[in-house]
N, C-alpha and C positions, 0 to 999 in steps of 0.2 A: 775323801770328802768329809770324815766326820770331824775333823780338828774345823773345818770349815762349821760345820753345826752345830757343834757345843755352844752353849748360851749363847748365842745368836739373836740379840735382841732388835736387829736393825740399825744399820748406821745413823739414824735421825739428822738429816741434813739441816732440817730445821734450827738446831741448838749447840750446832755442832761449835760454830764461835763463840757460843753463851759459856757452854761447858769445858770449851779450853780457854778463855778468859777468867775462870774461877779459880783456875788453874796456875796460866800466866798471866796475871793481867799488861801486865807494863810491858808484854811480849808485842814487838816490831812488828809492821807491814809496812813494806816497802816498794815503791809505784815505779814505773815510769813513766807513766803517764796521768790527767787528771779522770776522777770517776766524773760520770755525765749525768750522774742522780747524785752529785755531791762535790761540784768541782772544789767548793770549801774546804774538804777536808785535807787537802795537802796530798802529799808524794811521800809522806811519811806519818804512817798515824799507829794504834795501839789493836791489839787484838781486842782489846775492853771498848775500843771506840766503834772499831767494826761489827761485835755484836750489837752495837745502842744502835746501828744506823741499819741493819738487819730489822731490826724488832721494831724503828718505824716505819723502815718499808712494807712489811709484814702488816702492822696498822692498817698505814695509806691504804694497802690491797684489801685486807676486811672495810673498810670504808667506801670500797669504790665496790661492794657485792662480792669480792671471790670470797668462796665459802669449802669447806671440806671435801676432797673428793674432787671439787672442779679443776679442769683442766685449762693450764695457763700458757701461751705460747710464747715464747721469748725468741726475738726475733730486730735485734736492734743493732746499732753501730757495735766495734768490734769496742773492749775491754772489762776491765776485771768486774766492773759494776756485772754484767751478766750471770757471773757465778754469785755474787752477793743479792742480786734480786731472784735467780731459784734459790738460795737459801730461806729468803723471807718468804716464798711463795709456799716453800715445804713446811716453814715454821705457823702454817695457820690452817695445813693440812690438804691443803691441795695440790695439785704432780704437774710442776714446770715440764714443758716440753720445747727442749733449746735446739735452735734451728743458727746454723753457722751463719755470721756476717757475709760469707762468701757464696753465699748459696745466693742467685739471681730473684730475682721478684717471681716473676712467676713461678718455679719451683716452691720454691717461701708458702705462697699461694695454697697452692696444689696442696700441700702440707698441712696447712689451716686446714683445707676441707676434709682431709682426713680425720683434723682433730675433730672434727662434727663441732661445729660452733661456739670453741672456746672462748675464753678470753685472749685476745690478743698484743702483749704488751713489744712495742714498738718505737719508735721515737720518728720526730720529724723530717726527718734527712730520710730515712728510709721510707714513709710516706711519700713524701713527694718526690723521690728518684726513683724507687724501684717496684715499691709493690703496687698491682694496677689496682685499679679502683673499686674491683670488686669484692676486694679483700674486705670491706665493711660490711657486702652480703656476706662472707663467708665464716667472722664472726660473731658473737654473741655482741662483747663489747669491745672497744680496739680503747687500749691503756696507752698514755703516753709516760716514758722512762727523762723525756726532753722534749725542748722544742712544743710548740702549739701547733693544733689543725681541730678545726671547726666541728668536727664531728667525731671528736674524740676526745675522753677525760684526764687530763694532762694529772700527773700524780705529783707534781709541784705544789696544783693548788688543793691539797691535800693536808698540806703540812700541819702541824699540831694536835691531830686527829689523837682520839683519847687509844692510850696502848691496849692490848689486848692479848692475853695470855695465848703462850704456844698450847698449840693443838698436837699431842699425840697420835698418831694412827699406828693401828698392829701392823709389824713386823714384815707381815708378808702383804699388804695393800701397795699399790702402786706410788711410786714414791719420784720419780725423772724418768725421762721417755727421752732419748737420745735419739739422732739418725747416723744410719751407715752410710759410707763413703759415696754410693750413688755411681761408683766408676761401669757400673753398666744397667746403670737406666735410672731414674728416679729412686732418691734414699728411702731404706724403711726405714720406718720407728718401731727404735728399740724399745720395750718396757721393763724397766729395774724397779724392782721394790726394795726397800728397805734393810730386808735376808738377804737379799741377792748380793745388793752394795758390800754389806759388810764380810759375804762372804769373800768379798774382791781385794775388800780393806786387809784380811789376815794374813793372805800370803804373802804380802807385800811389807807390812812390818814384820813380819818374821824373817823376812829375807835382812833386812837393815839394820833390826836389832844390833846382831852380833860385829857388824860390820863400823856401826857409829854408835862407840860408846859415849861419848862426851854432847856437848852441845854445839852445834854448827851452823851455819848462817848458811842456808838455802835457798838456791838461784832457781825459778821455774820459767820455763818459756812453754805451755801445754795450750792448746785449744780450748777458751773458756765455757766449749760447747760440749766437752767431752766426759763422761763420766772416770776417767782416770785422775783429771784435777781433783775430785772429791774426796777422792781415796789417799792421793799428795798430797794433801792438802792437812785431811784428817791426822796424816802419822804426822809432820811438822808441829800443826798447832798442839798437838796431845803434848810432844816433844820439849814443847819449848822453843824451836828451833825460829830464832829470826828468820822471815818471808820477804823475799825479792819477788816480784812479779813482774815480767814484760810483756805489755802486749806487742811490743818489735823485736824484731831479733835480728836486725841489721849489724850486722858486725861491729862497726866504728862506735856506734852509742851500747853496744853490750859492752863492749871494750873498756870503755871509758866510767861505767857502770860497775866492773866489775874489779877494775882496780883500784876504785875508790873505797869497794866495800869487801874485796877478797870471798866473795863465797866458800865453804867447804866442802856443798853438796853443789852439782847441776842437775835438774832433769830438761830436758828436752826433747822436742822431734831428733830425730835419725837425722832429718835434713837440715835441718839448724844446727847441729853438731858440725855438717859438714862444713856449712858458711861460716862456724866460730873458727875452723883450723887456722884460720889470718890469725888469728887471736894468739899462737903459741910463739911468734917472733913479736910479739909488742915489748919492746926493753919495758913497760911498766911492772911486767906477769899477770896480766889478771887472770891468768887460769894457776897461779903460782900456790896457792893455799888449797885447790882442790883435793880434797880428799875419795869422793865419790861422784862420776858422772854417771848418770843414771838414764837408761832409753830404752820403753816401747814401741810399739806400732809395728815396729819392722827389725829383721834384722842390720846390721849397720856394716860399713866396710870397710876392713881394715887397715886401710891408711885412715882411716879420722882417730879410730880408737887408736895405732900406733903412735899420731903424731899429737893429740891432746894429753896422753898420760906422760908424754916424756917434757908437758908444758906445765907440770904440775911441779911442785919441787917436795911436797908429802912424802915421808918416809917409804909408804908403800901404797899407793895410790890404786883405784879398782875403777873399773868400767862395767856395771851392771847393766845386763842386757837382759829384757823381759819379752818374752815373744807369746802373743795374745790378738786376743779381734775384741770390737766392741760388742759382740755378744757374748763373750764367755769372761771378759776379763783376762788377767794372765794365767799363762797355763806351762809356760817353761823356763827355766831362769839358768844363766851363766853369766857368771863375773870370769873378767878378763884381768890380768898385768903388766908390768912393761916387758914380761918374759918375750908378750907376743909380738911373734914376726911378721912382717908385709907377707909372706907366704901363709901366712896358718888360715884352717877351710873358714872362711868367712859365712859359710854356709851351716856351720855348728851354731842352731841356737841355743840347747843345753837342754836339762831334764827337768819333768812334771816335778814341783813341791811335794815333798813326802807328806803323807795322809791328805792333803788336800785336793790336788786335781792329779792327774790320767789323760795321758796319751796312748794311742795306737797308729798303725799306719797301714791301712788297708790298700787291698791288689786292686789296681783298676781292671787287669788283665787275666787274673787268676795265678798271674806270675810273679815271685818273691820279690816284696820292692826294695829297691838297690839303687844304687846311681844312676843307672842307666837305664833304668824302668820305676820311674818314682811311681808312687803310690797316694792315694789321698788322705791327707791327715787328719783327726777326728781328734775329739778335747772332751772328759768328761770333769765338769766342774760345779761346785753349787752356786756359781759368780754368774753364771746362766741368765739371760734372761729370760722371762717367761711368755714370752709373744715377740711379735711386730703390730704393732695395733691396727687393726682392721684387715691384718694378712695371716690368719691364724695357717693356713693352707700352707704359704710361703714357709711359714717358720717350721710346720710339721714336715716339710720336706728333708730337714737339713739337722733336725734330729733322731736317732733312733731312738727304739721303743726302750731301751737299756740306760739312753742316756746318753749318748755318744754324739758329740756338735760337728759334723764337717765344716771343717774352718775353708775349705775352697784354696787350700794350696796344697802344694806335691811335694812329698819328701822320703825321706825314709829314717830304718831307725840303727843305729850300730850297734855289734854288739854288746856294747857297756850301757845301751840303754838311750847314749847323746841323738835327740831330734836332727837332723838336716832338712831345712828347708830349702827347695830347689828352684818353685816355679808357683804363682800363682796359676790356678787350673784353666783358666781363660786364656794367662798369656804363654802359655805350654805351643812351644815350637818345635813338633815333632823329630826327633832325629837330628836335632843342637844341641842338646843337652840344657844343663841349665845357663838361662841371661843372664839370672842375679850372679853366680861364680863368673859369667866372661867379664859381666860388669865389676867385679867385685879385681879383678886382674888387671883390668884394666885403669882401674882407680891407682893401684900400688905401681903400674909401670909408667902413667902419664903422670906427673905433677901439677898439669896444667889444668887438668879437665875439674869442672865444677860438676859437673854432673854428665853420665853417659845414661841412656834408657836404651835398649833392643828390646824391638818391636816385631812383628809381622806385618813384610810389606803386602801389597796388592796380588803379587805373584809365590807370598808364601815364604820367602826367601825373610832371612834375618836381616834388619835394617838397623844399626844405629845411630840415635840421635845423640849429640853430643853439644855440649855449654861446657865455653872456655873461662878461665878465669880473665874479669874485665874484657870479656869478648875477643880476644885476639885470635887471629886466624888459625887452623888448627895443625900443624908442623903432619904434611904426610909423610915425611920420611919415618918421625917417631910413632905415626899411628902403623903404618906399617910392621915396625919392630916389635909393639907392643901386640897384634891381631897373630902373627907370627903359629904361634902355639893356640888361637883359635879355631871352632868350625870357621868356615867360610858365611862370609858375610858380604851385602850389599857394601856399597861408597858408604861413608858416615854423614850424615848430613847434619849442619852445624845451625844451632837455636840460637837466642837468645836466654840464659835462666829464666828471666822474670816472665815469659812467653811462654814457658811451660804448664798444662793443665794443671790443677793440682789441689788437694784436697783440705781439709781445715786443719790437718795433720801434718802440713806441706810435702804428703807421698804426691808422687809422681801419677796423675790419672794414664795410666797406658793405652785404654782404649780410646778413649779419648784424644790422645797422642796421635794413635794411628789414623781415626778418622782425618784428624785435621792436615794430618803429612799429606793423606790422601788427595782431599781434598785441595790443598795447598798446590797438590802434585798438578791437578787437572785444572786449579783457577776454580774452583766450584763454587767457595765461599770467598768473602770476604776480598783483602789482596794482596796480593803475594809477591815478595821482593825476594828476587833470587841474584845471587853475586858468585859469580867462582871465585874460590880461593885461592892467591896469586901461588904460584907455584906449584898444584898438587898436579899429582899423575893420576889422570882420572876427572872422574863428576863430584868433585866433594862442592857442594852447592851450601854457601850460607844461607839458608831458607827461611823466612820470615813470614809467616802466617797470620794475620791480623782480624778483629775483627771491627766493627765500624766504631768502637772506642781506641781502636790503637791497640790492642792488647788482647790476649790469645782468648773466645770466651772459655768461661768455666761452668759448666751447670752437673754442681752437686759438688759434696765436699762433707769428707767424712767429721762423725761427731767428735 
């Protein structure tokens, strides 16, 4: 931790495009979409023009009352403008509190009144669809980002308001409030100050230093709700480095995106990585100048890193993988090469940053953890957050008095030190061993499958859900061959992708999952279209669980 501490001044989110515009200023950002506080500005503008449109936002908010210290809710349609409005909110000294586009109205809500009667900045679309109406008792004052409503101060007509210098605050004050994933029960909020960010920021360019020496035109597809874009964001613009940002990650329009403009870096989700794999047969190459793909959140499986490094044509191409929660930030790192095989343990996430963070992996049982007896993994870091706001109790649970964060997955540790992560502690299937490895086998023997999740059915037994590519039915002779060298498991029952629960990270909600199969199973909610699959031996049931929009609910969705 102490390379984490050393002059540790706080990442100042506030300035952060001020101070790499002094830097680069004629330095790219690049959209795919238009901003909704600035449709003007184009799908192509400067790092010099995005701090000028920072520093009026920032304005417009001291105009409309937000003051030092207050708490801002950010809570609107989904793109990049979100990470550019907690910038201006940080730059006048107040702690944006970003709440995913995906998170349902009333959660949203709930949220608010946690913040104790913030400001609530929003826009019109999401006033009149999602949040109920007593979302204007529950803030202070409700900001509009867009769009008008009558009982709200629209930051449009704001415009020209006289500028007002960036506000400072120390180091260790609270600085963004993020929320956790929610996959079982209503998300907390995280609280990050300042120290905390930056301690999050060092391990991260110290990982990239050595790895990018030159200048590289970086592709991001990250949750603009999450406290990791900040930190991506920061080693880029410090860099120099051209900025690509999507807020879609549809394959055909990344595709076409990124043959145009060749990135050298990717980061993304785990699971946008997997939907880019169509990407490595495009005759254009857009993944052909990749240098570095780069992914948190989860561990990833290795057919995506197999088949994206061999789509790269880079002399020697890496696949960095950071294994982390949103309360500690990253806490273990491995890069991968084209060495690796569809066999190799996809359940290696790699080792703690020397001097900065600390792993262990304690006995749930008293007995040494192993493979076959994971144990609960713990993280000690100064990337920490210091609360959940208004859950002081919750957050004292989950750290010890030394330091030590259980991060709520099972693993163990080998003896050169390499982390295995085996099972999140929820979705832990007594006496199967681990999902993520059957899923991770399962990935490398079917070609077909977009996505597989094993669950815990109703009777305990292992069930997996499985999404084909373009939904085609799912070959049981090859699921067969592929379960083969499996535990034993239920029939597979067959999704739709886009039906899949799923968080602002687009991880897989599990419990979630399982409610709704359940559910689906009995007619409980919603309605259910079931089809057998022409030809399987057996119940493999295309299962389609709906809710009264069409579409699988989601409520909660990590920051």
């Amino acid at each position: 931790m102490l390379l984490q501490r050393i002059g540790n001044r706080g990442i100042r989110l506030g300035t952060l495009f001020e101070r790499a515009a002094s830097r680069h200023p004629a330095n790219v950002v690049i959209l795919d979409h238009d901003l909704d506080i600035a449709p003007e500005l184009g799908r192509r503008t400067t790092v010099a023009e995005v701090a000028d449109l920072i520093d009026d936002f920032a304005s417009r908010l001291w105009a409309a009352k937000v003051r030092p210290g207050k708490r801002v809710v950010v809570y609107k349609s989904d793109g990049f403008d979100i990470t550019l409005l907690s910038c201006a909110i940080a730059r006048i000294g107040a702690v944006p509190v970003l709440l995913s586009p995906k998170l349902d109205g009333a959660t949203a809500a709930e949220l608010v009144r946690r913040t104790e009667r913030p400001f609530l900045l929003t826009d019109a679309t999401k006033l009149e669809k999602e949040l109920p109406a007593e979302v204007f008792d529950l803030a202070g004052t409700v900001l509009l980002a867009s769009g008008s409503h009558e009982r709200a101060t629209e930051l449009a007509g704001l415009a020209g308001v006289a500028r007002v210098p960036a506000v400072t605050m120390p180091p260790e004050h609270p600085t963004l409030i993020t929320h956790t994933s929610g996959t079982t029960g209503t998300p907390k909020l995280a609280v990050h100050t300042g120290r905390t960010l930056q301690a999050r920021y060092r391990p991260q360019v110290s990982a990239i230093a050595p790895l990018i020496r030159g200048r590289e035109t970086i592709a991001m597809h990250v949750s603009f709700v999450h406290s990791r874009l900040f930190t991506a964001l920061a080693i880029s613009l410090f860099r120099g480095f051209p900025i690509i940002v999507l807020a879609d990650p549809d394959p055909k329009q990344a595709a076409d995106l990124f043959a145009r403009l060749k990135p050298g870096i990717l980061e993304a989700h785990p699971n946008s990585f997997m939907e880019w794999e169509e990407l490595a047969d495009d005759p254009r190459g857009p993944l052909s100048n990749v240098k570095l793909f780069s992914s948190t959140f989860d561990a990833i499986h290795p057919r995506t890193v197999h088949t994206l490094l061999r789509a790269t044509k880079r002399r020697a191409p890496l696949f960095g993988q950071l294994y982390g929660q949103s309360e500690v930030g990253p806490a273990v790192v491995r890069a991968f090469t084209r060495r690796r095989s569809l066999e190799d343990d996809g359940r290696c996430v790699g080792r703690p940053f020397p001097g900065m963070t600390d792993v262990r992996v304690v006995s749930r049982d008293g007995k040494e953890p192993s493979p076959e007896n994971p144990g609960y993994i713990e993280v000690r870091s100064d990337g920490r957050i210091v609360t959940y706001l208004g859950e002081q109790e919750r957050y004292d649970q989950q750290v010890s008095a030394d330091g030590w964060w259980r991060m709520g997955d099972v693993g163990y540790r080998t003896k050169w030190g390499c982390v295995h992560l085996l099972d999140r502690e929820v979705d832990l299937i007594e006496g199967f061993g681990s999902t993520l490895a059957a899923e991770d086998t399962l990935f490398g023997k079917l070609a077909e499958l977009a996505e597989v999740i094993i669950i815990p059915g109703a009777d305990g037994r292992a069930v997996p859900v499985v999404c084909t590519k373009d939904d085609r039915p799912l070959d049981p002779a090859a699921w067969k061959t592929a379960t083969a060298t499996l535990p034993p498991m239920a029939e597979p029952v067959q999704w739709r992708l886009g039906e899949l629960p799923q968080t602002a990270t687009t991880k897989i909600k599990r419990l979630e999952l399982a409610r709704l199969l359940a559910a689906g199973t009995t007619g409980a909610t919603g309605a259910t279209d079931a089809t057998r699959v022409p030809g399987t031996a057996g119940a493999i049931d295309a299962t389609r669980v709906t809710g009264t929009n069409g579409s699988a609910p989601a409520a909660g969705a990590q920051a």
